[in-house]
LOROZA-813861 format. One line per field, with one value per residue (C-alpha): residue number from 1; chain; x, y, z. Coordinates in Angstrom, 2 decimals. Example, Ala and Ser with C-alpha at 12.3 -4.5 7.8 and 13.67 -1.06 7.14 Angstrom:
// residues 2
resi	(1 | 2);
chain	(A | A);
c1	(12.30 | 13.67);
c2	(-4.50 | -1.06);
c3	(7.80 | 7.14);
// end
This chain:
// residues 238
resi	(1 | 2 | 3 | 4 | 5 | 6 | 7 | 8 | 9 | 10 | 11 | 12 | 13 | 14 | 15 | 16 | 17 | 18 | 19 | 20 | 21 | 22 | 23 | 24 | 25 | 26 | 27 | 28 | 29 | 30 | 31 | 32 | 33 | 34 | 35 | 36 | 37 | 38 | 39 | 40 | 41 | 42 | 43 | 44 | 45 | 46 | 47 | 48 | 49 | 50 | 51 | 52 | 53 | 54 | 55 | 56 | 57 | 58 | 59 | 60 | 61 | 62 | 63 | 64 | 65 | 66 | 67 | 68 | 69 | 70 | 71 | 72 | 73 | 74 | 75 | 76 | 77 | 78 | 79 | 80 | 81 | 82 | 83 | 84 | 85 | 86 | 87 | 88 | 89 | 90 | 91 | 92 | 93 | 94 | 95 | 96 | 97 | 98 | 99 | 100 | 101 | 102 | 103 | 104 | 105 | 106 | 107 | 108 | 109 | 110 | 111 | 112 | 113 | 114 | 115 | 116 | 117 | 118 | 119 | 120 | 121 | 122 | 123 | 124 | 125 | 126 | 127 | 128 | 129 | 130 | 131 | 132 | 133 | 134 | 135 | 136 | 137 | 138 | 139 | 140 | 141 | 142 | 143 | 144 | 145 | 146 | 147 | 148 | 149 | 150 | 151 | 152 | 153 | 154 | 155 | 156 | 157 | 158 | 159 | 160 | 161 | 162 | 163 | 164 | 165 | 166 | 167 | 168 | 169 | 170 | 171 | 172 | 173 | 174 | 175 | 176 | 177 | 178 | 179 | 180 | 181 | 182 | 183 | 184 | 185 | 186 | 187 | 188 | 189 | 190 | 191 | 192 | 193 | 194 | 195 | 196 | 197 | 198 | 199 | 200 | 201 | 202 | 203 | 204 | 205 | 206 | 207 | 208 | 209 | 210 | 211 | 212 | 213 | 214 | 215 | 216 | 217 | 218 | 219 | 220 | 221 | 222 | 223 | 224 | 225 | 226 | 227 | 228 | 229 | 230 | 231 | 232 | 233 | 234 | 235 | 236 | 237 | 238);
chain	(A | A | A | A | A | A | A | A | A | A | A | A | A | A | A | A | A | A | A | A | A | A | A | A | A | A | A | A | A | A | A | A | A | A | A | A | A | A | A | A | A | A | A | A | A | A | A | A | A | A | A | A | A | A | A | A | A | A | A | A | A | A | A | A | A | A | A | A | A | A | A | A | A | A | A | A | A | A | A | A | A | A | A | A | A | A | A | A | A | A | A | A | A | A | A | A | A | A | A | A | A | A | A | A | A | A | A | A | A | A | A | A | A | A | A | A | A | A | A | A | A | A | A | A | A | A | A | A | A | A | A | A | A | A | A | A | A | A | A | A | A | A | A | A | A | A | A | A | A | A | A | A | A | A | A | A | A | A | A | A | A | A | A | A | A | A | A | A | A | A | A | A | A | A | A | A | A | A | A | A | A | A | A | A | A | A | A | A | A | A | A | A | A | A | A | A | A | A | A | A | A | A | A | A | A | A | A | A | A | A | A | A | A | A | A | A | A | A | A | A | A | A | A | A | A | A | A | A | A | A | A | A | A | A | A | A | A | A);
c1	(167.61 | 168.14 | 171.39 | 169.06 | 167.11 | 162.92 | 160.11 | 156.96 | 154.14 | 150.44 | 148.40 | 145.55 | 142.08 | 139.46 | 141.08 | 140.38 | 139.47 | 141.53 | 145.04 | 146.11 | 146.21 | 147.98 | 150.75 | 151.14 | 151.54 | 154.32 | 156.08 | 155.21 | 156.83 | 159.17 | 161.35 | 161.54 | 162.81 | 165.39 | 166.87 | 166.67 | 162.93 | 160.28 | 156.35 | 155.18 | 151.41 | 150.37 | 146.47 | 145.10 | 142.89 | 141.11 | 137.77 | 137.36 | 138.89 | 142.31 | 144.35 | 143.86 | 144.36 | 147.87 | 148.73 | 147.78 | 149.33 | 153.08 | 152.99 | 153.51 | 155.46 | 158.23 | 159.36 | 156.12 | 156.05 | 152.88 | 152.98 | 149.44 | 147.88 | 144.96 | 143.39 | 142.45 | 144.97 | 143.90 | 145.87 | 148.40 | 150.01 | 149.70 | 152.01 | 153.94 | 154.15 | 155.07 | 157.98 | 159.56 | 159.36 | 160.85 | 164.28 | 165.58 | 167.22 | 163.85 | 160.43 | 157.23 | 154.01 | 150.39 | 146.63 | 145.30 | 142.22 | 143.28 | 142.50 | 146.23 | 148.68 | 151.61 | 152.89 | 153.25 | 156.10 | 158.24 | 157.55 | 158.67 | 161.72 | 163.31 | 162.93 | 164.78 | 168.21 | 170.83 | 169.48 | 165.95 | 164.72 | 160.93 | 158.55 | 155.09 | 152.13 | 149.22 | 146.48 | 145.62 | 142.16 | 139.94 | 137.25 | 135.90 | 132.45 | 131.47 | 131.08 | 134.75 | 136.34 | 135.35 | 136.64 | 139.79 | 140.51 | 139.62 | 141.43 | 144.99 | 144.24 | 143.76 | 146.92 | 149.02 | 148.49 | 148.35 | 151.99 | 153.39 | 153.77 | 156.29 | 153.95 | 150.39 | 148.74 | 148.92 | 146.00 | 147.87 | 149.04 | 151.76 | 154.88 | 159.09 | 161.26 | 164.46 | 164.76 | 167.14 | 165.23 | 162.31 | 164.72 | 165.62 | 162.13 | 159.87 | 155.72 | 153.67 | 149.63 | 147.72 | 144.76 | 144.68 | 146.94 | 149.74 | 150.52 | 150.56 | 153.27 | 155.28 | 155.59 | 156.78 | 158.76 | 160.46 | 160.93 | 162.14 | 164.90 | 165.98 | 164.24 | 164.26 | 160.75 | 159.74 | 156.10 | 154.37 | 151.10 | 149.87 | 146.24 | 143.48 | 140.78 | 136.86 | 137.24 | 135.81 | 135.20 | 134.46 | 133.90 | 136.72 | 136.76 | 137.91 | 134.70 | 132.99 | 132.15 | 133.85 | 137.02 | 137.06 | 136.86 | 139.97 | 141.83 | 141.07 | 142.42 | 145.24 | 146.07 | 145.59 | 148.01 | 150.58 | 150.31 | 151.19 | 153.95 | 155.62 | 155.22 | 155.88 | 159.70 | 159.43 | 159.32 | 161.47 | 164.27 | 164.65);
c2	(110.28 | 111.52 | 110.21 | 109.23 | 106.47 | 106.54 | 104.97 | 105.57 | 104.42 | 104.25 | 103.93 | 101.81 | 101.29 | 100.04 | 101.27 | 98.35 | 100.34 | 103.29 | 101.25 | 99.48 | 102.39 | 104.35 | 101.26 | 101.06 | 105.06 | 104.96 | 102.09 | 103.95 | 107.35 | 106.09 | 104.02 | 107.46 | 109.65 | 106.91 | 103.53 | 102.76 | 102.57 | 100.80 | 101.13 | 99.96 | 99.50 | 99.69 | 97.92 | 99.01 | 96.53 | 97.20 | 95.02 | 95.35 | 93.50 | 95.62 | 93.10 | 90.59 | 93.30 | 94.10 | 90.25 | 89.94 | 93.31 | 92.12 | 89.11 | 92.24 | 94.79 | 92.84 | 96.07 | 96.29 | 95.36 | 95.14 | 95.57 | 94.65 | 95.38 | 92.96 | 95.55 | 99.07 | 100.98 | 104.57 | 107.02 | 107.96 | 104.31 | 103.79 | 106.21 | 105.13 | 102.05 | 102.97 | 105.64 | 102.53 | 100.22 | 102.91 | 101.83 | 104.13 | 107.84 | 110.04 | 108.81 | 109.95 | 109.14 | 109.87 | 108.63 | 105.16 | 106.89 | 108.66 | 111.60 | 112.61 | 112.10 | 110.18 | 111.07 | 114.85 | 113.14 | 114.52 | 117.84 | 117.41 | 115.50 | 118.55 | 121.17 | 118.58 | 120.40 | 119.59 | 122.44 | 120.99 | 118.17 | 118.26 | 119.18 | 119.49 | 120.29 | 122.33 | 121.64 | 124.08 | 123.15 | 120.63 | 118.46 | 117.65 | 118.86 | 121.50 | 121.37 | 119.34 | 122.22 | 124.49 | 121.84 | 121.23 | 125.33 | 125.40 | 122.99 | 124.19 | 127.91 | 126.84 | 124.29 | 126.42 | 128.89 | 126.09 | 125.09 | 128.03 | 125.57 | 126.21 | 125.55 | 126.42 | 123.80 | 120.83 | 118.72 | 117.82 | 114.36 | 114.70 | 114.94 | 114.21 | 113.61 | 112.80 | 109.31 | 110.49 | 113.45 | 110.93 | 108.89 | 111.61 | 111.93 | 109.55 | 109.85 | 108.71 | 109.68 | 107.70 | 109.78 | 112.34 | 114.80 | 112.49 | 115.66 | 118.10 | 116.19 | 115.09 | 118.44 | 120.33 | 117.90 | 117.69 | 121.51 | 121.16 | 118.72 | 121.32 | 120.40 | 123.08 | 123.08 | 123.82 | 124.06 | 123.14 | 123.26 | 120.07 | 118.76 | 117.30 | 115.40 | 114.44 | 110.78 | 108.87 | 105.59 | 105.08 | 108.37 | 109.55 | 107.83 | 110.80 | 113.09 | 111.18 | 112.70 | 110.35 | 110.00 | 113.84 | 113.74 | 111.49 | 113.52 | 116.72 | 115.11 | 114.17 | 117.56 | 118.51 | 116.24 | 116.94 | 120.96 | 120.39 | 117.86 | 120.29 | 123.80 | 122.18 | 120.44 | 124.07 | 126.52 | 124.19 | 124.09 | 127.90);
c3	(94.42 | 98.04 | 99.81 | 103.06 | 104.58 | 104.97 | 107.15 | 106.44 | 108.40 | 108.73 | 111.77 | 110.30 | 112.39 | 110.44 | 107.33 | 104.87 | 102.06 | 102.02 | 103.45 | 100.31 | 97.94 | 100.83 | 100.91 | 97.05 | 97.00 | 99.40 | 97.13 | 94.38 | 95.32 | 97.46 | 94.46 | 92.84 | 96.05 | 97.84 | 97.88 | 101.15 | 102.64 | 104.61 | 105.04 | 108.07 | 109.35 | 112.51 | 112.75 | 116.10 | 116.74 | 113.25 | 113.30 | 109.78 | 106.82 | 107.86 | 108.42 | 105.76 | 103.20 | 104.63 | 104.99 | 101.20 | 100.37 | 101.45 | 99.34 | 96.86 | 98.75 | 100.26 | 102.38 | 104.30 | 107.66 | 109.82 | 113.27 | 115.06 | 118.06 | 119.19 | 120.73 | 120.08 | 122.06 | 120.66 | 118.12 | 119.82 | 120.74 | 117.76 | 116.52 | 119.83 | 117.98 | 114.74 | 115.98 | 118.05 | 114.81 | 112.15 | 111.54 | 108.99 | 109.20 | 108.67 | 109.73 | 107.71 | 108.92 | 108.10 | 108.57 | 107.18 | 106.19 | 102.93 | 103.56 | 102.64 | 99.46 | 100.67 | 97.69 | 98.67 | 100.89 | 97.13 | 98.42 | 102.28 | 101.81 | 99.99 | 102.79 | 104.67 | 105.10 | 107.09 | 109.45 | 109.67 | 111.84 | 111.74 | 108.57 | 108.95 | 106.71 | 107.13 | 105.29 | 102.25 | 102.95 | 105.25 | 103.56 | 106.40 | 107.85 | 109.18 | 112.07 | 112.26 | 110.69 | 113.40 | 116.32 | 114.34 | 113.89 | 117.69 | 118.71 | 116.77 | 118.06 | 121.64 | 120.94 | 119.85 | 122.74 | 125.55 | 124.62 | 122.31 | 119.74 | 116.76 | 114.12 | 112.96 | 112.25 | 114.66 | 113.93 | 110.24 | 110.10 | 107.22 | 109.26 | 108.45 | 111.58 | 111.74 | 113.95 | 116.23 | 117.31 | 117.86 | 120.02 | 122.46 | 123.76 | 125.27 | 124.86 | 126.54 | 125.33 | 123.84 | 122.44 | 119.58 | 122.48 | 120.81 | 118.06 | 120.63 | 122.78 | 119.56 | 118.71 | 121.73 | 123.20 | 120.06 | 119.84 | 123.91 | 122.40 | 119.73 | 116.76 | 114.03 | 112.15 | 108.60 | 107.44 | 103.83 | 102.45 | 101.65 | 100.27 | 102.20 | 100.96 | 101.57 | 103.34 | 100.78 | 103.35 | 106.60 | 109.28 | 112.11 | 115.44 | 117.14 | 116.97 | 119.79 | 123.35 | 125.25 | 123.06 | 122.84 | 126.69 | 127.32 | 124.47 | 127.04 | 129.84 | 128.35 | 126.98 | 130.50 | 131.89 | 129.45 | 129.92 | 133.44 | 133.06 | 130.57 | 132.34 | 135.73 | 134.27 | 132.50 | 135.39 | 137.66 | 135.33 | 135.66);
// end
């Protein structure tokens, strides 16, 4: 076993099918890899049966806490969320929709060094549609020239962060732009990155939130926002 401490949480929205197996993963793989652990949920807002699965669920997984919004407050405060509730050395978090092993979190924890802060995947390759495929390469490419990003893949959700880098930086989107911010501002703080390959999987329930125009919109404007607020504290720094 690792000599460290472990959240791991799971935005959740709408996520009733796919959100159990997710929690009982984590237990599951986390027993083998540390001692001390958590799994936390965030439901934003879910509408679905979401929230009586988790309230069932922790009558079985006494280290699960749930921490719900009563309103959908979009991806990114959820994470905002979830980051402010992790309580343990290194924070792991991916989607509620499955589309992700939690237990690949075996092969992150490793390339955690005492030099590394920040491991993310990239996915080997998307099951997703087409046509999502081509947004998601897009958006990474355009991403990852925007902000001259440290790492290639930015649109995969299967990160490890040290807490304390998390708690020198303060977000503040709350749309899918959340990655991009995490990311840089983390590298602005000093975070030294490793990458991994990890799986990705067809969504088996449910379809993404995210691919709609007016959510894709907001997640622009956002992006938008936070390019300027970063170059601008950028260039007047120097």
């Amino acid at each position: 076993m690792y000599k460290t401490s472990i959240s791991v949480f799971f935005p959740c929205y709408n996520d009733a099918k796919s959100i159990g197996r997710l929690v009982l993963d984590a237990q599951e793989i986390l027993t083998t890899l540390v001692s001390d652990w958590e799994i936390i949920v965030v439901n934003d807002g879910s509408t679905d049966e979401s929230m009586m699965v988790l309230e069932k669920l922790r009558l079985t997984v006494p280290r699960l806490r749930i921490i719900n919004h009563v309103k959908n407050k979009g991806y990114g405060a959820a994470l905002r969320s979830g980051f402010a509730a992790a309580r343990k050395s290194l924070v792991f978090y991916t989607d509620g929709d499955g589309q992700y092993s939690v237990k690949e979190l075996g092969i992150l924890l490793p390339l955690m060094t005492g030099e590394i802060d920040f491991v993310n995947g990239i996915k080997m390759s998307r099951k997703d549609p087409t046509y999502r495929i081509f947004l998601g390469n897009w958006y990474s490419l355009v991403a990852r020239w925007m902000f001259w990003l440290p790492i290639y893949d930015v649109d995969c959700d299967f990160r490890l962060i040290r807490r304390r880098v998390l708690k020198k930086m303060s977000l503040f989107s709350s749309s899918g732009s959340i990655c991009i911010e995490l990311v840089k501002k983390a590298e602005l703080s000093g975070a030294r990155f490793r990458q991994v390959s990890v799986h990705h999987y067809e969504r088996k329930y449910g379809s993404s939130h995210f691919f709609r125009i007016d959510r894709l919109f907001y997640t622009l404007c956002q992006v938008i926002i936070l390019w300027i607020q970063i170059w601008v504290k950028y260039f007047f720094k120097k």
